[in-house]
C-alpha positions in Angstrom: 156.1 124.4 139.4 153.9 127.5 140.6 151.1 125.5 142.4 154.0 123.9 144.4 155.5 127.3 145.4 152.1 128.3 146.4 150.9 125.2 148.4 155.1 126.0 150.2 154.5 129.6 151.1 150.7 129.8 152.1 149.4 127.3 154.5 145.4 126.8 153.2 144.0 124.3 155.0 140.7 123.2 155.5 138.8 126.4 157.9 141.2 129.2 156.3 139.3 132.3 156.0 139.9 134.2 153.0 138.9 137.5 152.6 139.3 139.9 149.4 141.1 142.8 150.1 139.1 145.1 147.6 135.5 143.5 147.8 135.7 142.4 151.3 133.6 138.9 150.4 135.1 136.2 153.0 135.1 132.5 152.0 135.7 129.8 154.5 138.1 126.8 152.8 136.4 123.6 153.0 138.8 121.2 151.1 141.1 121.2 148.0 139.3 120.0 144.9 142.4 120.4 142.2 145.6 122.2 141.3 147.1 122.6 138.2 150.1 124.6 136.8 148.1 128.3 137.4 146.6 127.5 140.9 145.2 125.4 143.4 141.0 125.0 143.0 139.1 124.7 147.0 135.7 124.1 147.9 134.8 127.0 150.1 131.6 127.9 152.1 130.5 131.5 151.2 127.5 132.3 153.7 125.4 129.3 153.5 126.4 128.7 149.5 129.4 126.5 148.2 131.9 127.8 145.7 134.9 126.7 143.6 137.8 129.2 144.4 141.0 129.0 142.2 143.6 130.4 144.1 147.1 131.6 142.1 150.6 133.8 143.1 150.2 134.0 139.4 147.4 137.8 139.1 147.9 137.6 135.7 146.9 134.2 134.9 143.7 134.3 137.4 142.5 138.3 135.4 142.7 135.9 132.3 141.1 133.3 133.4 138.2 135.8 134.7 137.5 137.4 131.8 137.1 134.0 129.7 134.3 133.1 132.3 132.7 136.9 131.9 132.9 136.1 128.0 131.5 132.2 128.6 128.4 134.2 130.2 127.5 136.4 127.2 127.4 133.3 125.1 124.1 132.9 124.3 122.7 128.8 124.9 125.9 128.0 126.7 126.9 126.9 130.1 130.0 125.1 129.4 131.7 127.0 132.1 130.8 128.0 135.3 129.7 131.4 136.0 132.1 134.3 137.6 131.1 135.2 141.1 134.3 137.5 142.8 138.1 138.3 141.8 140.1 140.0 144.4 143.1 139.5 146.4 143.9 138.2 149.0 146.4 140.0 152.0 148.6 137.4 154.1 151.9 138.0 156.1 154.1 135.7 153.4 152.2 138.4 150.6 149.1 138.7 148.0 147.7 135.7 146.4 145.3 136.4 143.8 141.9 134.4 143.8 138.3 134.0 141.6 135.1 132.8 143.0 132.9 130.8 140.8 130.5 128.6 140.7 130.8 124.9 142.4 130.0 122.6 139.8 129.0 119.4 141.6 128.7 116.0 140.1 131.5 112.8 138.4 133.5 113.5 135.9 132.6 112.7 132.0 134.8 109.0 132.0 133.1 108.2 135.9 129.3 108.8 134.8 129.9 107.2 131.8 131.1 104.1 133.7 128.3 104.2 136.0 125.6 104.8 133.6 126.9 103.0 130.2 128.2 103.2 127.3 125.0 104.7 125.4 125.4 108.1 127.7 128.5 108.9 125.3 127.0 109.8 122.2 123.9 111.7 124.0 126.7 113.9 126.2 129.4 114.4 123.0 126.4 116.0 121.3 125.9 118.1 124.1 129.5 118.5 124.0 129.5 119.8 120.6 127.0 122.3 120.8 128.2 124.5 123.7 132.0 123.9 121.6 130.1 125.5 118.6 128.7 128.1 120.6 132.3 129.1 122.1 134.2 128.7 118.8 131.5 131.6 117.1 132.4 133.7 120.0 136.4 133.3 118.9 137.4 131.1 121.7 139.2 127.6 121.8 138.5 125.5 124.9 142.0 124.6 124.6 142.6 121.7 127.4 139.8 119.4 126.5 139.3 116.5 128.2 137.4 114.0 130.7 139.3 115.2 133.6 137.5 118.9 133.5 133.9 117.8 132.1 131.8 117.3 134.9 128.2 115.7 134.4 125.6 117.5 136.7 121.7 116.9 136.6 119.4 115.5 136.5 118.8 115.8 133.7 122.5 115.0 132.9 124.1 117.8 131.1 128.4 118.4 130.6 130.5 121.4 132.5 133.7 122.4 132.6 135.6 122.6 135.4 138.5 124.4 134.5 139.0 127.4 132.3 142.6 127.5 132.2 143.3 126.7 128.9 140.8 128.9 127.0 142.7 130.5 124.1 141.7 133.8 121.8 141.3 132.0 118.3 144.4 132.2 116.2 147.1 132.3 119.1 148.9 129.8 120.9 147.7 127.0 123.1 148.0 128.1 127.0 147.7 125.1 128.3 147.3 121.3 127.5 147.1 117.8 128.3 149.5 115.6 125.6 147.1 112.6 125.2 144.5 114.6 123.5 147.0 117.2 122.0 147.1 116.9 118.5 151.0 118.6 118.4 151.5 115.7 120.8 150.4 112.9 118.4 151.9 114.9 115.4 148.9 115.6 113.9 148.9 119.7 113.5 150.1 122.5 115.2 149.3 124.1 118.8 147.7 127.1 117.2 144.2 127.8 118.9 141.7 126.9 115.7 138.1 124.9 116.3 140.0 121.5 114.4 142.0 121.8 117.3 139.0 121.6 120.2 137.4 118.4 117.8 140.7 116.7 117.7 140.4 116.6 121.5 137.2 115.5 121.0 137.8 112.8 118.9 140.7 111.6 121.7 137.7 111.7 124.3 135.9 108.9 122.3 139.6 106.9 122.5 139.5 107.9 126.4 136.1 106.4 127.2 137.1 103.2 125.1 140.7 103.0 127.0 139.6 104.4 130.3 143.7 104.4 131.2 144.5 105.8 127.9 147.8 104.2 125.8 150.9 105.5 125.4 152.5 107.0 122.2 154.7 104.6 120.4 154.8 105.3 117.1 152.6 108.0 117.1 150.4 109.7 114.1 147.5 108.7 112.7 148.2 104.6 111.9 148.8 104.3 115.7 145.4 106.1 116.7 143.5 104.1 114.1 145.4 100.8 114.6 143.5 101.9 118.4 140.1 102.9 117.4 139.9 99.5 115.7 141.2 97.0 118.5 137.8 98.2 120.4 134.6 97.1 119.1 132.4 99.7 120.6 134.3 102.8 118.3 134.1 101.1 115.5 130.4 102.6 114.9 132.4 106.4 115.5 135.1 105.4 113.4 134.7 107.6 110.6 133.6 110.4 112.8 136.7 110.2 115.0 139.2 110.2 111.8 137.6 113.3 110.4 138.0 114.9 113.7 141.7 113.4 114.3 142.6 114.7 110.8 141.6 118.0 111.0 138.3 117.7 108.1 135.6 119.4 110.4 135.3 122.5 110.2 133.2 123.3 112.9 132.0 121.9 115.9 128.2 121.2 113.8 129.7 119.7 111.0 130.8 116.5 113.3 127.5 117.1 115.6 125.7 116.3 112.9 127.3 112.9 111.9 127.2 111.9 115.5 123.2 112.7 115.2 123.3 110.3 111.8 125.6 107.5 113.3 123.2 107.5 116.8 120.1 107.3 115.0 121.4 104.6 111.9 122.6 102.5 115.3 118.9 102.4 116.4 117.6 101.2 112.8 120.3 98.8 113.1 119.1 97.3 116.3 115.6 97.6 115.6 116.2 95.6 112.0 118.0 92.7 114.2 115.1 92.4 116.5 113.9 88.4 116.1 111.3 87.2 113.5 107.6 86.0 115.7 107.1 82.6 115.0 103.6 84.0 112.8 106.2 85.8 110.8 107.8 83.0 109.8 104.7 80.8 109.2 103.3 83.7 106.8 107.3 83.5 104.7 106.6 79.7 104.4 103.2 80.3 103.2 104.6 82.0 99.6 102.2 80.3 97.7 99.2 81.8 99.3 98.2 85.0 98.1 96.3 85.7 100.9 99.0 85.2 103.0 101.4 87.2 100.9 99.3 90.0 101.0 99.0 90.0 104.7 102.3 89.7 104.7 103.0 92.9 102.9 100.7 95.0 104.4 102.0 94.4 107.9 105.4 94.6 106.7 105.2 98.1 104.8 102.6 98.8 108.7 105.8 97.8 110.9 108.2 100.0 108.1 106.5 103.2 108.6 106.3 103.1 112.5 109.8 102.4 112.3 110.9 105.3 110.3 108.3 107.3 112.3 110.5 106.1 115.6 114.0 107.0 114.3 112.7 110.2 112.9 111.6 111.1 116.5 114.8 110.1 118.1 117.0 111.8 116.3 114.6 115.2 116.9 114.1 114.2 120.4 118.1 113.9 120.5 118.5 117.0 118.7 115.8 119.3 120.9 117.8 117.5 124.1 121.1 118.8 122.9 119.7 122.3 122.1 118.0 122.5 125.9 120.6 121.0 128.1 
Protein backbone atom coordinates (compact mmCIF):
# COMPACT_ATOMS: atom_id res chain seq x y z
CA UNK A 1 0.00 0.00 0.00
CA UNK A 2 1.06 3.77 -0.51
CA UNK A 3 1.58 4.68 3.30
CA UNK A 4 3.92 1.61 3.34
CA UNK A 5 6.04 2.90 0.31
CA UNK A 6 6.16 6.14 2.06
CA UNK A 7 7.05 5.18 5.66
CA UNK A 8 10.12 2.69 3.17
CA UNK A 9 11.53 5.62 1.21
CA UNK A 10 11.38 8.65 3.70
CA UNK A 11 12.78 8.16 7.17
CA UNK A 12 10.28 10.72 9.49
CA UNK A 13 11.07 10.19 12.80
CA UNK A 14 10.38 11.96 15.70
CA UNK A 15 12.70 15.65 15.46
CA UNK A 16 12.49 15.66 11.38
CA UNK A 17 12.26 19.11 10.21
CA UNK A 18 10.04 19.67 7.43
CA UNK A 19 10.06 22.57 5.60
CA UNK A 20 7.62 23.63 2.51
CA UNK A 21 9.46 24.26 -0.45
CA UNK A 22 7.01 27.07 -1.70
CA UNK A 23 5.84 28.65 1.71
CA UNK A 24 8.91 28.15 3.57
CA UNK A 25 6.72 27.25 7.06
CA UNK A 26 9.08 24.54 8.99
CA UNK A 27 7.36 21.98 11.20
CA UNK A 28 9.36 19.96 13.67
CA UNK A 29 7.81 16.00 13.81
CA UNK A 30 6.83 15.16 17.23
CA UNK A 31 5.26 11.66 16.82
CA UNK A 32 3.05 9.69 14.29
CA UNK A 33 -0.61 9.94 15.19
CA UNK A 34 -2.18 7.71 12.12
CA UNK A 35 -1.72 6.43 8.56
CA UNK A 36 -4.12 5.40 6.30
CA UNK A 37 -4.17 4.37 2.52
CA UNK A 38 -3.40 8.33 1.36
CA UNK A 39 -0.74 9.22 4.08
CA UNK A 40 0.76 9.04 7.21
CA UNK A 41 -0.88 11.87 10.00
CA UNK A 42 2.19 13.45 12.68
CA UNK A 43 1.97 15.55 15.48
CA UNK A 44 4.33 18.40 14.69
CA UNK A 45 5.55 21.51 16.69
CA UNK A 46 5.12 24.69 14.53
CA UNK A 47 6.76 27.61 16.60
CA UNK A 48 5.30 27.13 19.98
CA UNK A 49 1.76 25.66 18.40
CA UNK A 50 0.94 21.87 17.74
CA UNK A 51 -0.36 20.69 14.37
CA UNK A 52 -1.72 17.63 12.67
CA UNK A 53 0.36 17.19 9.41
CA UNK A 54 -0.85 14.48 6.85
CA UNK A 55 2.00 13.59 4.89
CA UNK A 56 1.38 11.66 1.19
CA UNK A 57 3.75 10.69 -2.13
CA UNK A 58 0.25 10.79 -3.26
CA UNK A 59 -0.06 15.39 -4.42
CA UNK A 60 -3.13 14.60 -5.82
CA UNK A 61 -4.93 13.00 -3.02
CA UNK A 62 -3.47 15.61 -0.27
CA UNK A 63 -4.81 19.07 -3.10
CA UNK A 64 -8.20 17.01 -2.56
CA UNK A 65 -8.11 16.58 0.67
CA UNK A 66 -7.22 20.43 1.08
CA UNK A 67 -9.86 21.86 -0.63
CA UNK A 68 -12.61 19.73 1.28
CA UNK A 69 -11.16 21.38 4.53
CA UNK A 70 -11.22 25.06 2.61
CA UNK A 71 -14.98 24.05 1.78
CA UNK A 72 -15.62 22.58 5.60
CA UNK A 73 -14.59 26.28 6.59
CA UNK A 74 -17.24 28.20 4.49
CA UNK A 75 -19.87 26.04 6.08
CA UNK A 76 -21.62 28.17 8.12
CA UNK A 77 -22.29 26.52 12.10
CA UNK A 78 -19.90 23.73 11.32
CA UNK A 79 -16.67 22.50 12.72
CA UNK A 80 -16.78 18.99 11.92
CA UNK A 81 -13.42 19.21 10.45
CA UNK A 82 -10.44 20.80 11.31
CA UNK A 83 -9.42 23.95 9.88
CA UNK A 84 -6.63 24.21 6.84
CA UNK A 85 -3.42 25.87 8.07
CA UNK A 86 -0.50 25.17 5.03
CA UNK A 87 -0.16 22.84 1.79
CA UNK A 88 3.26 22.66 0.24
CA UNK A 89 5.81 20.31 -0.52
CA UNK A 90 8.21 19.04 0.84
CA UNK A 91 12.12 18.61 -0.95
CA UNK A 92 14.23 15.45 0.23
CA UNK A 93 17.16 13.58 -1.43
CA UNK A 94 14.81 10.21 -2.06
CA UNK A 95 12.17 13.16 -3.82
CA UNK A 96 8.90 15.48 -3.08
CA UNK A 97 6.45 14.34 -0.65
CA UNK A 98 3.47 16.39 -0.57
CA UNK A 99 2.03 17.54 2.89
CA UNK A 100 -1.14 19.74 4.63
CA UNK A 101 -0.99 21.46 7.94
CA UNK A 102 -4.10 21.58 10.00
CA UNK A 103 -5.28 21.86 12.93
CA UNK A 104 -4.38 19.33 16.05
CA UNK A 105 -7.53 18.14 17.25
CA UNK A 106 -6.82 16.91 20.74
CA UNK A 107 -9.03 14.76 22.87
CA UNK A 108 -10.44 10.40 22.86
CA UNK A 109 -12.06 9.14 20.27
CA UNK A 110 -16.16 9.04 20.05
CA UNK A 111 -16.25 4.93 21.41
CA UNK A 112 -13.28 5.91 24.34
CA UNK A 113 -15.28 9.07 25.87
CA UNK A 114 -18.23 7.28 25.58
CA UNK A 115 -16.71 4.51 27.74
CA UNK A 116 -15.37 6.85 30.16
CA UNK A 117 -18.25 9.03 30.48
CA UNK A 118 -21.44 6.58 29.83
CA UNK A 119 -23.77 5.53 27.94
CA UNK A 120 -26.09 8.69 28.14
CA UNK A 121 -23.16 10.88 26.23
CA UNK A 122 -24.42 8.96 22.98
CA UNK A 123 -27.50 10.43 22.17
CA UNK A 124 -26.29 14.10 23.32
CA UNK A 125 -23.06 13.67 20.79
CA UNK A 126 -25.08 11.75 17.73
CA UNK A 127 -27.27 14.89 17.81
CA UNK A 128 -24.34 16.92 17.54
CA UNK A 129 -23.30 14.50 14.99
CA UNK A 130 -26.21 15.08 12.94
CA UNK A 131 -26.24 18.58 12.74
CA UNK A 132 -22.73 19.41 11.46
CA UNK A 133 -23.76 16.09 8.86
CA UNK A 134 -26.72 18.27 7.78
CA UNK A 135 -24.76 21.20 7.47
CA UNK A 136 -22.16 19.34 5.11
CA UNK A 137 -24.77 17.38 3.12
CA UNK A 138 -26.48 21.20 2.15
CA UNK A 139 -23.08 22.14 1.03
CA UNK A 140 -23.04 18.88 -1.44
CA UNK A 141 -20.65 16.93 0.40
CA UNK A 142 -20.75 13.24 1.89
CA UNK A 143 -18.49 12.54 4.86
CA UNK A 144 -17.92 9.36 3.29
CA UNK A 145 -15.66 7.20 5.99
CA UNK A 146 -17.80 7.67 8.96
CA UNK A 147 -16.99 6.22 11.93
CA UNK A 148 -15.71 6.21 15.80
CA UNK A 149 -12.18 5.80 14.78
CA UNK A 150 -12.01 9.65 13.16
CA UNK A 151 -14.63 11.39 15.63
CA UNK A 152 -12.68 12.87 18.27
CA UNK A 153 -14.57 14.47 21.41
CA UNK A 154 -12.73 17.81 22.52
CA UNK A 155 -14.15 20.25 25.30
CA UNK A 156 -15.17 21.00 27.66
CA UNK A 157 -17.87 21.36 26.84
CA UNK A 158 -17.73 18.05 24.86
CA UNK A 159 -18.35 18.61 21.28
CA UNK A 160 -17.45 15.80 18.04
CA UNK A 161 -14.52 16.33 15.27
CA UNK A 162 -13.28 14.67 12.69
CA UNK A 163 -10.03 13.68 12.33
CA UNK A 164 -9.71 12.65 8.98
CA UNK A 165 -11.05 14.09 5.79
CA UNK A 166 -10.05 11.48 3.45
CA UNK A 167 -13.03 10.18 2.44
CA UNK A 168 -15.14 13.35 1.80
CA UNK A 169 -16.97 12.76 -1.57
CA UNK A 170 -18.77 15.49 -4.06
CA UNK A 171 -22.50 14.29 -3.80
CA UNK A 172 -23.53 11.96 -6.51
CA UNK A 173 -20.03 10.25 -7.20
CA UNK A 174 -18.32 7.46 -5.89
CA UNK A 175 -17.21 6.69 -2.42
CA UNK A 176 -13.23 7.47 -2.07
CA UNK A 177 -12.69 5.80 0.75
CA UNK A 178 -14.34 3.48 3.42
CA UNK A 179 -14.40 1.33 6.31
CA UNK A 180 -16.66 -2.12 5.52
CA UNK A 181 -18.33 -2.30 8.98
CA UNK A 182 -20.31 0.72 8.56
CA UNK A 183 -20.45 0.57 4.62
CA UNK A 184 -23.74 -0.03 3.58
CA UNK A 185 -22.36 -1.80 0.03
CA UNK A 186 -20.54 -3.91 2.62
CA UNK A 187 -23.68 -5.15 4.44
CA UNK A 188 -25.63 -5.22 1.04
CA UNK A 189 -27.83 -2.62 1.88
CA UNK A 190 -27.34 0.09 -1.17
CA UNK A 191 -24.78 1.23 -3.31
CA UNK A 192 -21.33 3.12 -2.76
CA UNK A 193 -22.68 6.22 -4.55
CA UNK A 194 -21.91 9.43 -2.29
CA UNK A 195 -25.87 10.44 -1.28
CA UNK A 196 -26.72 11.80 2.62
CA UNK A 197 -28.71 7.95 3.23
CA UNK A 198 -25.34 6.94 2.74
CA UNK A 199 -23.51 9.25 5.73
CA UNK A 200 -26.90 8.13 8.18
CA UNK A 201 -26.31 4.46 7.39
CA UNK A 202 -22.92 4.96 8.85
CA UNK A 203 -24.46 6.58 11.46
CA UNK A 204 -26.91 4.09 12.33
CA UNK A 205 -23.62 1.43 12.39
CA UNK A 206 -22.05 3.96 15.06
CA UNK A 207 -25.00 3.22 17.39
CA UNK A 208 -24.22 -0.84 16.74
CA UNK A 209 -20.33 0.15 17.39
CA UNK A 210 -20.89 1.78 20.78
CA UNK A 211 -23.19 -1.25 21.73
CA UNK A 212 -20.41 -3.93 20.36
CA UNK A 213 -17.36 -1.89 21.13
CA UNK A 214 -15.40 -4.86 18.93
CA UNK A 215 -17.98 -4.79 16.38
CA UNK A 216 -19.30 -8.43 14.80
CA UNK A 217 -18.51 -9.93 11.78
CA UNK A 218 -20.69 -10.31 8.67
CA UNK A 219 -22.32 -13.73 8.44
CA UNK A 220 -25.17 -13.65 6.75
CA UNK A 221 -25.25 -10.23 6.16
CA UNK A 222 -28.37 -7.70 5.23
CA UNK A 223 -30.75 -6.33 7.22
CA UNK A 224 -32.11 -9.61 9.39
CA UNK A 225 -28.41 -10.00 10.64
CA UNK A 226 -28.13 -6.13 11.78
CA UNK A 227 -31.51 -6.29 13.47
CA UNK A 228 -31.15 -9.80 14.81
CA UNK A 229 -27.97 -7.46 16.49
CA UNK A 230 -29.66 -4.28 17.50
CA UNK A 231 -31.98 -6.56 19.51
CA UNK A 232 -29.54 -8.96 21.46
CA UNK A 233 -28.50 -5.53 23.28
CA UNK A 234 -30.79 -4.00 25.57
CA UNK A 235 -29.54 -0.46 25.58
CA UNK A 236 -30.53 -0.02 21.39
CA UNK A 237 -33.55 -1.19 21.74
CA UNK A 238 -34.84 2.42 22.74
CA UNK A 239 -32.88 3.59 18.99
CA UNK A 240 -34.31 0.72 17.37
CA UNK A 241 -36.60 2.28 15.11
CA UNK A 242 -34.23 5.16 14.46
CA UNK A 243 -31.40 2.93 13.50
CA UNK A 244 -33.61 0.82 10.93
CA UNK A 245 -34.73 3.87 9.19
CA UNK A 246 -31.22 4.96 8.88
CA UNK A 247 -29.89 1.25 7.92
CA UNK A 248 -32.65 1.15 5.25
CA UNK A 249 -32.05 4.15 3.55
CA UNK A 250 -35.85 6.14 4.80
CA UNK A 251 -34.07 9.44 6.01
CA UNK A 252 -33.71 11.75 3.90
CA UNK A 253 -31.64 14.12 5.55
CA UNK A 254 -29.46 14.26 8.31
CA UNK A 255 -32.72 16.49 10.37
CA UNK A 256 -35.16 14.14 9.62
CA UNK A 257 -33.34 11.37 12.03
CA UNK A 258 -32.08 14.33 14.35
CA UNK A 259 -35.27 14.98 15.10
CA UNK A 260 -36.45 11.38 16.24
CA UNK A 261 -33.34 11.10 18.26
CA UNK A 262 -34.51 14.58 20.01
CA UNK A 263 -38.18 12.56 20.50
CA UNK A 264 -36.72 9.19 21.60
CA UNK A 265 -34.15 11.22 24.25
CA UNK A 266 -36.78 13.28 25.68
CA UNK A 267 -39.78 10.19 25.77
CA UNK A 268 -36.75 8.24 27.64
CA UNK A 269 -36.74 10.99 30.41
CA UNK A 270 -40.72 10.82 30.80
CA UNK A 271 -40.19 7.23 30.96
CA UNK A 272 -37.89 7.44 33.87
CA UNK A 273 -39.43 10.12 35.55
CA UNK A 274 -43.02 8.08 35.38
CA UNK A 275 -41.06 4.99 37.09
CA UNK A 276 -39.83 7.11 39.91
CA UNK A 277 -41.37 5.26 43.34
CA UNK A 278 -44.82 6.28 44.88
CA UNK A 279 -44.05 8.30 48.76
CA UNK A 280 -45.54 6.35 51.30
CA UNK A 281 -48.30 9.73 51.60
CA UNK A 282 -49.06 8.78 48.07
CA UNK A 283 -50.11 5.72 48.79
CA UNK A 284 -52.03 6.52 52.00
CA UNK A 285 -54.14 9.26 49.99
CA UNK A 286 -54.99 5.95 46.94
CA UNK A 287 -56.20 3.92 50.00
CA UNK A 288 -58.19 6.73 51.20
CA UNK A 289 -60.78 6.60 47.89
CA UNK A 290 -63.66 7.02 49.91
CA UNK A 291 -62.74 10.40 51.25
CA UNK A 292 -63.46 13.16 49.08
CA UNK A 293 -61.18 15.29 50.74
CA UNK A 294 -58.55 13.17 50.22
CA UNK A 295 -59.41 12.47 46.57
CA UNK A 296 -59.41 15.92 45.91
CA UNK A 297 -56.06 16.46 47.35
CA UNK A 298 -55.11 13.81 45.60
CA UNK A 299 -55.93 15.28 42.19
CA UNK A 300 -54.78 18.56 42.61
CA UNK A 301 -51.24 17.39 43.47
CA UNK A 302 -51.36 14.97 40.87
CA UNK A 303 -52.46 17.31 37.85
CA UNK A 304 -49.42 19.97 40.24
CA UNK A 305 -46.66 17.16 39.72
CA UNK A 306 -48.07 16.59 35.76
CA UNK A 307 -47.46 20.03 34.68
CA UNK A 308 -43.90 20.43 36.24
CA UNK A 309 -43.23 17.41 34.50
CA UNK A 310 -44.25 18.34 31.13
CA UNK A 311 -42.70 21.76 31.95
CA UNK A 312 -39.14 19.58 32.55
CA UNK A 313 -39.21 17.51 29.39
CA UNK A 314 -40.23 20.49 27.45
CA UNK A 315 -37.06 22.22 28.66
CA UNK A 316 -34.81 19.28 27.98
CA UNK A 317 -35.49 18.63 24.75
CA UNK A 318 -34.90 22.72 23.99
CA UNK A 319 -31.96 22.71 26.22
CA UNK A 320 -30.80 19.56 24.05
CA UNK A 321 -31.74 21.21 20.93
CA UNK A 322 -30.04 24.87 21.71
CA UNK A 323 -26.76 22.45 22.93
CA UNK A 324 -26.70 20.84 19.61
CA UNK A 325 -27.13 24.15 17.59
CA UNK A 326 -24.07 25.78 19.83
CA UNK A 327 -21.59 23.10 20.12
Amino acid sequence: MMNNSLKNRYKVVPGTVIEGKWHRNRYTVVKELGYGANGIVFLAKAGNKHVALKLSDNGMSIISEGNVLKSFAKVQGSALGPSLLDVDDWETKSGKISFYAMEYIHGPDLLTFIQTKGKAWTSILILQLLSDLGQLHKNGWVFGDLKPDNLIVTGPPPKIRCIDVGGTTVQGRAIKEFTEFYDRGYWGLGTRKADPQYDLFAVGMIFMNIAYPKRFTKKTGGLQQLKAAIRQQQELHKYEDIILKALKGHYLTAEEMRNDLLRVAGAGRLKRDDQQPVSASGRRSYQKQNSRRAIKKQKKRGSFFETLLIVFVISLLYIIYIYGQIF
